[in-house]
C-alpha positions as CSV (number, residue, x, y, z in Angstrom):
1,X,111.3,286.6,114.5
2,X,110.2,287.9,117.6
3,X,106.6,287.3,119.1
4,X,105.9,291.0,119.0
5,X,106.5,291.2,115.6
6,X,104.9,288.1,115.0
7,X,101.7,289.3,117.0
8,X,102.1,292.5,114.7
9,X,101.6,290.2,111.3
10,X,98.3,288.7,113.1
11,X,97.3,292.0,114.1
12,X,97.5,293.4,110.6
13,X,95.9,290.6,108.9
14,X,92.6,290.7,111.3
15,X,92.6,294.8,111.2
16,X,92.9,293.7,107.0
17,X,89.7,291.4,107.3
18,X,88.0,293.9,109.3
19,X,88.2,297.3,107.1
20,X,88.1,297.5,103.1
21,X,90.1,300.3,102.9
22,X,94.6,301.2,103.8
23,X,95.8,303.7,104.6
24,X,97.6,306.2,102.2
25,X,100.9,304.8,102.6
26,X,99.6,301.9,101.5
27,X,97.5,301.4,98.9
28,X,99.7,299.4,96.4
29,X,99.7,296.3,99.7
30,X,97.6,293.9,98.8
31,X,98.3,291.3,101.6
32,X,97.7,291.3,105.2
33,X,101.8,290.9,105.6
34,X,102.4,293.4,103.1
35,X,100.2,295.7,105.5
36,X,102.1,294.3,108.4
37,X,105.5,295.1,106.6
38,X,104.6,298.7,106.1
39,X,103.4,299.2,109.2
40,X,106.5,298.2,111.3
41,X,108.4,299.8,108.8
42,X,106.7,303.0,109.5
43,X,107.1,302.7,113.4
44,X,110.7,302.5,113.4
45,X,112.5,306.0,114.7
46,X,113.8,307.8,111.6
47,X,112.2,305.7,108.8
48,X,109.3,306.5,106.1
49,X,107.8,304.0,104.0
50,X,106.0,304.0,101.4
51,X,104.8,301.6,98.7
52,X,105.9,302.7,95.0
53,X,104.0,303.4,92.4
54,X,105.4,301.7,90.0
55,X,104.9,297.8,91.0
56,X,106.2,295.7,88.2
57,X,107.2,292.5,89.8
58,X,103.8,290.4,90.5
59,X,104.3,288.4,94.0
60,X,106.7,291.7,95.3
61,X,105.7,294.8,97.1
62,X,108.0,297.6,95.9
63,X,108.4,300.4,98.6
64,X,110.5,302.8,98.9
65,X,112.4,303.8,102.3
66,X,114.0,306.8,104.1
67,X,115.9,306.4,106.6
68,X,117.7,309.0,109.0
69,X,121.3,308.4,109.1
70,X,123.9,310.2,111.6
71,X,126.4,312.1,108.8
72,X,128.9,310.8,111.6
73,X,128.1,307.8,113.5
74,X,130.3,309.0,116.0
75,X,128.5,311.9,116.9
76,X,124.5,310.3,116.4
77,X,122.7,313.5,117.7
78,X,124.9,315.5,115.0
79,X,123.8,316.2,111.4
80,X,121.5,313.7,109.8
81,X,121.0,312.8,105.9
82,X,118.2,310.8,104.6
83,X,120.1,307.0,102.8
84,X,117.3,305.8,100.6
85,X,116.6,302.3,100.1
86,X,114.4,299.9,97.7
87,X,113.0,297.3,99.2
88,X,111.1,294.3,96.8
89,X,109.2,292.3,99.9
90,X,107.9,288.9,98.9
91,X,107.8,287.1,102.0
92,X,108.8,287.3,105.5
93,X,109.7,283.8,105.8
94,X,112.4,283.7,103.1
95,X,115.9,284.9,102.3
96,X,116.9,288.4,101.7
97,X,119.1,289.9,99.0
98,X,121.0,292.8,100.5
99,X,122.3,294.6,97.8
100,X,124.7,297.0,98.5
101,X,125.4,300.0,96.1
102,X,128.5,301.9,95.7
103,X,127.7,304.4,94.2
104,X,124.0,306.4,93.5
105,X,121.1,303.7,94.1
106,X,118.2,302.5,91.5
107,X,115.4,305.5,91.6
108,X,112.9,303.2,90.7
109,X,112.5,299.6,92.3
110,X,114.5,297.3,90.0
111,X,114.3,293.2,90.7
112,X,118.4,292.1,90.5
113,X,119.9,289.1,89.2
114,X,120.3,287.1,92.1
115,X,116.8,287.7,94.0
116,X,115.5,287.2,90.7
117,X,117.0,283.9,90.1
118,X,116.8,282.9,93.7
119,X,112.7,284.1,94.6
120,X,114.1,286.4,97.0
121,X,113.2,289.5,98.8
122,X,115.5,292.5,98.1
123,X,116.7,295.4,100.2
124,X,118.7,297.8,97.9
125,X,120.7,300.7,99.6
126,X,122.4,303.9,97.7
127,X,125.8,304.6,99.3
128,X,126.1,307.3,101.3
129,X,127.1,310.5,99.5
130,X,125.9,309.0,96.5
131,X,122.7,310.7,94.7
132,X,120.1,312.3,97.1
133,X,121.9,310.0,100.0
134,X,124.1,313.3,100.8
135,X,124.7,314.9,104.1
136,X,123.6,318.6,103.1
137,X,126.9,320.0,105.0
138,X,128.9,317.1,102.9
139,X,132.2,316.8,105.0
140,X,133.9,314.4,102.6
141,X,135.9,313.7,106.5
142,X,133.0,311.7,106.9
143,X,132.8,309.5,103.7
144,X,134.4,306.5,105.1
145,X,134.0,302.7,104.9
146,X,133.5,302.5,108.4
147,X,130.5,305.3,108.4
148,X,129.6,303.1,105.3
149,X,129.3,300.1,107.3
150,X,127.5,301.5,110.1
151,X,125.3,302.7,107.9
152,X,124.9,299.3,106.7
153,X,124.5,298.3,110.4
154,X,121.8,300.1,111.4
155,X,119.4,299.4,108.2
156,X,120.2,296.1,109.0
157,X,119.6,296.1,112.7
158,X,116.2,298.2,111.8
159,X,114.6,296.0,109.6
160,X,115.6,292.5,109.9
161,X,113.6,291.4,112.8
162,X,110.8,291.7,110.6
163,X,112.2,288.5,108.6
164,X,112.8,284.7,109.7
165,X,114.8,284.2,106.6
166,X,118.3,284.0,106.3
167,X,120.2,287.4,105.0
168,X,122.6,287.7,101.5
169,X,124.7,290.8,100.9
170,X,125.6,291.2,97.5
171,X,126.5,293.8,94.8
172,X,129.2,294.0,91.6
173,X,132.4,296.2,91.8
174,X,132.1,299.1,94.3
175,X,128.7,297.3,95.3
176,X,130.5,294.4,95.6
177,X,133.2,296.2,98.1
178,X,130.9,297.6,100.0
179,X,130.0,294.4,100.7
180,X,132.8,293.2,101.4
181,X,133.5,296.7,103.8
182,X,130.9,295.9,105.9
183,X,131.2,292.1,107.1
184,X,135.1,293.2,107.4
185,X,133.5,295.5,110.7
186,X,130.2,293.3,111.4
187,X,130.4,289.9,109.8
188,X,127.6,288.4,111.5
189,X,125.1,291.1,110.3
190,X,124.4,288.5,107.2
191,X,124.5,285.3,106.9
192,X,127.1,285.0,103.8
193,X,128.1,287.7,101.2
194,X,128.2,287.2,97.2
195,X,130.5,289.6,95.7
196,X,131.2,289.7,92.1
197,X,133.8,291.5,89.7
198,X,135.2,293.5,94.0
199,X,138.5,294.8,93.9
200,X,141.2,295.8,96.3
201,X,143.7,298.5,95.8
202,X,146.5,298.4,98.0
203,X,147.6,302.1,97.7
204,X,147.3,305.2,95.0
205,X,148.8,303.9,91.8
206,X,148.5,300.3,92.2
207,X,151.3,299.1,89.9
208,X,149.4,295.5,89.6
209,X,146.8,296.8,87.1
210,X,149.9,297.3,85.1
211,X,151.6,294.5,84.9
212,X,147.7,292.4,83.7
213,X,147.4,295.2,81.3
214,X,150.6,294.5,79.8
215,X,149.7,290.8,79.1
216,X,145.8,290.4,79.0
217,X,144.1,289.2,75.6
218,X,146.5,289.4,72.5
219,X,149.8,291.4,71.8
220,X,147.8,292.1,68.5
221,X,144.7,294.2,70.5
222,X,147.3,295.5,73.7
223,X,149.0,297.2,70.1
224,X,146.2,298.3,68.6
225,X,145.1,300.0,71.6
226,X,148.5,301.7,72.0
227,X,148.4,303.2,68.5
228,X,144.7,304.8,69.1
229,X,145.4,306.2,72.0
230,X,149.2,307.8,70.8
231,X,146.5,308.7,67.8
232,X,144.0,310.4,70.0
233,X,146.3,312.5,71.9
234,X,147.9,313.8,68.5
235,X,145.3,315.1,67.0
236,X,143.6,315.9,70.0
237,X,142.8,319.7,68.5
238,X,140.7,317.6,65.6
239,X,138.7,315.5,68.0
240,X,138.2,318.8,70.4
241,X,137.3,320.6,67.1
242,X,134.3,318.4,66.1
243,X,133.2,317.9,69.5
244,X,133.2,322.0,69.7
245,X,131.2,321.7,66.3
246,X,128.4,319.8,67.3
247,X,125.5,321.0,69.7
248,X,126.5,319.0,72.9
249,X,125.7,321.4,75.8
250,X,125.5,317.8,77.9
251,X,129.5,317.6,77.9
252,X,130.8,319.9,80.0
253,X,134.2,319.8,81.3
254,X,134.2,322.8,84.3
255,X,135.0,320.1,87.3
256,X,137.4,318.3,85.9
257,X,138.9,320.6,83.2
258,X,138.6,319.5,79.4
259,X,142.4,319.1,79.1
260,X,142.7,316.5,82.2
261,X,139.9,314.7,81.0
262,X,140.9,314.1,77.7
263,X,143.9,312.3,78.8
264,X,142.5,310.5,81.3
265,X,139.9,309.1,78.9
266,X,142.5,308.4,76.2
267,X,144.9,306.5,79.1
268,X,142.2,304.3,80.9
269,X,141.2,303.2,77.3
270,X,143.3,299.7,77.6
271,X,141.6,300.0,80.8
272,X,138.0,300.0,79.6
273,X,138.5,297.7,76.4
274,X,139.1,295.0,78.7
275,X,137.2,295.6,81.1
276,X,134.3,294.6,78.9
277,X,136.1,291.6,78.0
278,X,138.1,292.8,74.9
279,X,135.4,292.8,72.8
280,X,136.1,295.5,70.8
281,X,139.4,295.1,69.8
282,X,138.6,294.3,66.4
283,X,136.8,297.5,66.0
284,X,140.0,299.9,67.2
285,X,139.8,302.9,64.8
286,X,142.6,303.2,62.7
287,X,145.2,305.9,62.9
288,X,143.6,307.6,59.9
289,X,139.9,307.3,61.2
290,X,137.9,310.7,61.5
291,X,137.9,313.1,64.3
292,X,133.8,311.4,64.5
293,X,134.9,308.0,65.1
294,X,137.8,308.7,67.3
295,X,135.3,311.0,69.4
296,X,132.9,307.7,69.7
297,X,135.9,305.6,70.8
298,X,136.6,308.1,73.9
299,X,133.3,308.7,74.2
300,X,132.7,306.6,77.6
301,X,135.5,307.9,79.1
302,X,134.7,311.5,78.4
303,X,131.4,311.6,79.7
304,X,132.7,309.2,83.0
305,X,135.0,312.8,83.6
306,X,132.8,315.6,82.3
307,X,130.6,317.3,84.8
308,X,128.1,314.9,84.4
309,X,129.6,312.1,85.2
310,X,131.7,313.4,87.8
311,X,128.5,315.0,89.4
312,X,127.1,311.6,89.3
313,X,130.4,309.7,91.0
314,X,132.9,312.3,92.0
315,X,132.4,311.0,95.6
316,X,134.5,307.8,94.4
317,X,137.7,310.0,93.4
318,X,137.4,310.6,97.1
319,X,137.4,307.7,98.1
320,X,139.8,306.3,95.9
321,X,142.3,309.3,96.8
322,X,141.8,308.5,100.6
323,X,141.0,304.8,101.3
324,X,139.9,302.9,98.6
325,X,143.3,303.0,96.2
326,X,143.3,303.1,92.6
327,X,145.4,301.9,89.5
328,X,148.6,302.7,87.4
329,X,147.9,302.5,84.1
330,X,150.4,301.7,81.5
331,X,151.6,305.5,80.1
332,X,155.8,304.8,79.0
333,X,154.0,304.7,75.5
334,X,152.2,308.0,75.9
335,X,154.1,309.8,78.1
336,X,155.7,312.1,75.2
337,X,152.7,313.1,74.6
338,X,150.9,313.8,77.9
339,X,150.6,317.4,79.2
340,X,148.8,315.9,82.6
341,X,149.4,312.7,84.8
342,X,146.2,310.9,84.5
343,X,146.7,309.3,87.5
344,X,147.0,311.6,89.7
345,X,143.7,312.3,91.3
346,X,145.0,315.8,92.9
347,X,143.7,316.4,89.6
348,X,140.3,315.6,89.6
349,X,138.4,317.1,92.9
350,X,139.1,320.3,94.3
351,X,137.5,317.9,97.9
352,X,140.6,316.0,98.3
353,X,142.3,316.6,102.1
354,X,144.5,319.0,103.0
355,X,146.5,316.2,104.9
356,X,147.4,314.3,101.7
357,X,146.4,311.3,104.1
358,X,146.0,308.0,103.0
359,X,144.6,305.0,105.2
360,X,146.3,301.9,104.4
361,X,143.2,300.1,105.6
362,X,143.2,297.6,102.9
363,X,145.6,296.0,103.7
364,X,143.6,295.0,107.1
365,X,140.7,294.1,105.6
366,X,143.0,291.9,102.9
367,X,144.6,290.0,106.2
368,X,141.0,289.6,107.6
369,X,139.8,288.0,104.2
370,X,142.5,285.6,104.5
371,X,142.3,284.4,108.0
372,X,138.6,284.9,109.0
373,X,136.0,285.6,106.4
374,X,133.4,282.8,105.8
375,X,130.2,282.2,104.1
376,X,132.0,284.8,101.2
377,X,131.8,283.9,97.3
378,X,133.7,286.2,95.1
379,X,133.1,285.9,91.3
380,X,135.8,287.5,88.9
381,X,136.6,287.5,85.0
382,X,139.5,286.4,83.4
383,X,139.9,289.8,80.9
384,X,138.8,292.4,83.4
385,X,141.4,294.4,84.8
386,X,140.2,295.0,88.4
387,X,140.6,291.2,88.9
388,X,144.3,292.4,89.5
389,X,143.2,293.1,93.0
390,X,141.2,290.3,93.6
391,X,140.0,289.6,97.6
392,X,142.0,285.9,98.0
393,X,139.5,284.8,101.4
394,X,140.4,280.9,102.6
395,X,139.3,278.2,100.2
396,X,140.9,275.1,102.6
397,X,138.1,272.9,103.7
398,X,137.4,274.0,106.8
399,X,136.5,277.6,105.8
400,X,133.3,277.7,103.6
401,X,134.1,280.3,101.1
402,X,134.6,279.9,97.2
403,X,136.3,281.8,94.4
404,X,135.6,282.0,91.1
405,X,137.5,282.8,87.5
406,X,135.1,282.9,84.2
407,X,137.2,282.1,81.4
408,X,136.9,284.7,78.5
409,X,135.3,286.8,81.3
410,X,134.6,291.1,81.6
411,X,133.6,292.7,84.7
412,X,129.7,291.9,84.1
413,X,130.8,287.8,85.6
414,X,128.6,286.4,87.9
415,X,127.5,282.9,89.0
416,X,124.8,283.4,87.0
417,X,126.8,283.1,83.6
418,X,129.8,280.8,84.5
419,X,130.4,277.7,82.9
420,X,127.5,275.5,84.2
421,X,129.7,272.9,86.3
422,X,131.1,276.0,87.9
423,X,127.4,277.8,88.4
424,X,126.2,274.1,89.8
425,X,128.3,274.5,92.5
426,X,128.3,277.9,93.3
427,X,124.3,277.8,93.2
428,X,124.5,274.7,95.5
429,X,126.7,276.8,98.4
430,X,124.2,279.4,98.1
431,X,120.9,277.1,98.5
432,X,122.9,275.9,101.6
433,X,123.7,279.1,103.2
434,X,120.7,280.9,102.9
435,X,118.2,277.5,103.4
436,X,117.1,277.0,99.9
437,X,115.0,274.2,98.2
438,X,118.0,271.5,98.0
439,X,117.2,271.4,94.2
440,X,117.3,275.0,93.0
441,X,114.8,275.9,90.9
442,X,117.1,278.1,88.9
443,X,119.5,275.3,87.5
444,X,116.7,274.7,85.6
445,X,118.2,277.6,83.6
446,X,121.5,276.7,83.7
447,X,122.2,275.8,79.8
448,X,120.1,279.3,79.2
449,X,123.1,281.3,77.2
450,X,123.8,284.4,79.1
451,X,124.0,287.5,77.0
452,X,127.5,289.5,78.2
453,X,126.2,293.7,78.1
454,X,128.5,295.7,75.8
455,X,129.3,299.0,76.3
456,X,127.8,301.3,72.8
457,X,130.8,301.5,70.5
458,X,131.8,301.7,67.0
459,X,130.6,298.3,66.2
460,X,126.9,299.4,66.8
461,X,127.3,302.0,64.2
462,X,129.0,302.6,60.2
463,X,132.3,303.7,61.0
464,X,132.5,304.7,57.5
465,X,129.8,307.0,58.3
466,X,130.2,310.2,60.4
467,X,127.0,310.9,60.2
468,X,125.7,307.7,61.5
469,X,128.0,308.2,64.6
470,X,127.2,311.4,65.5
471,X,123.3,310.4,65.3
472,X,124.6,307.8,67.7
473,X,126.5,310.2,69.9
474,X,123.6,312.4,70.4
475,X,121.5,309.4,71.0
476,X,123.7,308.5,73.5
477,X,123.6,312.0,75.6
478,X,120.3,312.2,75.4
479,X,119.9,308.5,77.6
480,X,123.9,308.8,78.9
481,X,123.1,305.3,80.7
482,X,123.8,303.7,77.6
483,X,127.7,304.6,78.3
484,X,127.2,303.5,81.9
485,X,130.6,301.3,82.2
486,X,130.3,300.4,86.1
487,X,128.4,297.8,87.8
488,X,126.5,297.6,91.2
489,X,125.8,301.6,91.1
């Protein structure tokens, strides 16, 4: 902390004794830091801070942040866009929880499991062309990981001096990448980095995610799965029939095209079954089920690729096309009856480049992980597909990083719900890297059973009933969160 901001703090707190009422922007700060906080926030070039009106955490300020970001960081007098940011202050002295979205941030402040666990503060930033974070020109040239991680950089750089504590970057799947992007181009900005459920794609069409989905769980669910999805595509005219049949204005298919999207929900459904664990297996429909319950099985994966959902994370095809990498997904079963490769993302955006260019970046950032990172735990479950493309940093005792595979687990893992000898000592690292009580107070929890979220499916309605589902179908487009299958967003 430096001794101007330091003198700031004292400043604030006498100007708090001295005058009953704050200023507009804020009215929700109750504390002569809290005033303090807002205040520098306020004077730095290019931010806005306000508090929230919604404060639900007792003990945290919420405010919410703009910030002025260069749409190229290359060119910082260029076009700008405004990155928003939550920020859940509880005390300048202690750790922060950076928590990196990749995709659209949290619209309203939203405590996260490990600042909750820990008592931390918590800095949550939207990714860049993500949500209202959009350049207004939107030169998809310019959605990189290394415009990413200078965002990253300069939030950092802005706001940090107002803290003493150590600094935590954190976030699950594409949060947790980001993550990972950044200390790959400025590892010292934090002090260690927790990512959970992060993959890495080493090219378009990653055959690895094949060869786990052809041996994950049992032979009896991989089979099961095969037959639904052979199913769905033949009597795709009966499932496109009912869903024409019902009032569903909310699932349109004008981005994408219904056709393409129908058969990439149908072949990422091995995908998505285990990616939340294999839970559902049991509850597969049967070849014979209606056009209703075969419409609720695909259900996630059609609204992840109508307009909606690729309004909401279209940006990632992008990436995924360009720098990021993506998997191959099992098809010699299907392919017979496919009409479209569903994994080829020329398919999906009309933003892709002209220059068919893809950056084989990963592949640096994977020999980086191995050689240099430190201070990074990376948290993964045993059924989830994307732990296929696991990061692999140095576990050897003289680099201080830690891995982690939960047994049974989906891609909602975290140190928060691994086996308790396997939490004690991933809570233990963390207490040491970012200065913690040497006896956290969350092992207290540690027996607490940890409830795994599942995805809405058949199981939470009658199958026998296609009334029942399509109440539930309609329930779920009117609140299409409840189909949210991603983490971190």
């Amino acid at each position: 902390m430096t001794k101007m901001i330091k003198t700031l703090r004292k400043t604030a707190a006498l100007s708090l004794l001295a005058t009953a009422c704050l200023s507009t922007f804020s009215s929700y700060a109750d504390t002569a830091e809290d005033q303090a906080l807002l205040e520098y926030l306020n004077d730095q070039p290019g931010m806005t801070a306000s508090a929230n009106a919604t404060q639900n955490y007792p003990g945290y300020l919420a405010v919410d942040i703009e910030f002025q970001q260069p749409a190229d960081h290359q060119q910082p007098n260029g076009e700008q866009f405004t990155q928003h940011l939550k920020l859940l202050h509880k005390d300048a002295d202690i750790a922060m929880s950076l928590e990196t979205h990749g995709y659209t941030g949290f619209y309203s402040p939203y405590l996260l499991e490990l600042a909750a666990e820990k008592g931390l503060n918590q800095l949550a930033v939207e990714h860049r062309y993500f949500g209202p974070s959009t350049p207004a020109n939107k030169d998809m040239s310019l959605l990189t990981i290394k415009q990413s991680a200078d965002d990253m950089h300069r939030i950092i750089e802005t706001i940090r001096p107002f803290y003493d504590g150590k600094w935590i970057s954190t976030g699950s799947s594409k949060g947790g990448m980001t993550a990972m992007y950044h200390r790959y181009y400025y590892s010292d900005d934090v002090d260690a980095t927790l990512a959970n459920v992060a993959p890495m794609s080493f090219g378009r069409k990653d055959t690895r995610y094949v060869d786990f989905l052809e041996n994950v769980g049992t032979e009896t669910c991989r089979e099961a799965i095969k037959e639904f999805q052979r199913t769905a595509l033949i009597r795709k005219d009966e499932i496109t029939a009912f869903i024409e049949s019902q009032p569903w204005s909310f699932l349109t298919f004008e981005t994408m095209g219904y056709n393409v999207a129908f058969e990439k929900a149908v072949a990422e459904h091995a995908f998505s079954t285990f990616q939340q664990g294999g839970w559902g297996c049991d509850y597969i429909p049967s070849k014979d089920a209606s056009a209703a319950t075969l419409t609720w099985e695909l259900m996630g994966g059609l609204m992840d690729f109508s307009d909606w959902g690729m309004e909401r994370y279209g940006s990632y095809i992008y990436q995924a096309y360009t720098q990021l990498g993506y998997p191959e997904l099992p098809m010699d079963h299907l392919n017979d009856l496919l009409t479209t490769d569903p994994t080829d993302y020329r398919d999906y955006s009309g933003a892709l480049p002209d220059n068919d260019h893809f950056d084989n970046i990963m592949h640096r950032i994977n020999a980086w992980t191995i050689a240099k990172a430190d201070k990074v735990m990376l948290v993964y479950g045993e059924m989830d597909p994307w732990s296929a493309g696991q990061f692999s940093p140095r576990v050897a005792k003289h680099a201080d990083n830690y891995k982690f595979m939960k047994k049974g687990g989906s891609h909602y893992s975290t140190i928060f719900n691994l086996p308790p000898e396997d939490r004690a000592v991933a809570e233990a690292a963390l207490d040491e890297w970012l200065d913690l009580p040497e006896v956290s107070q969350s092992l207290k929890h540690i027996l607490r059973p940890v409830e795994t979220p599942k995805m809405a499916s058949a199981t939470a309605v009658d199958p026998s009933s296609d009334e029942a589902i399509i109440a539930k179908i309609k329930e779920v487009l009117a609140n299409p969160e409840l189909l949210d299958r991603r983490l971190g967003k």
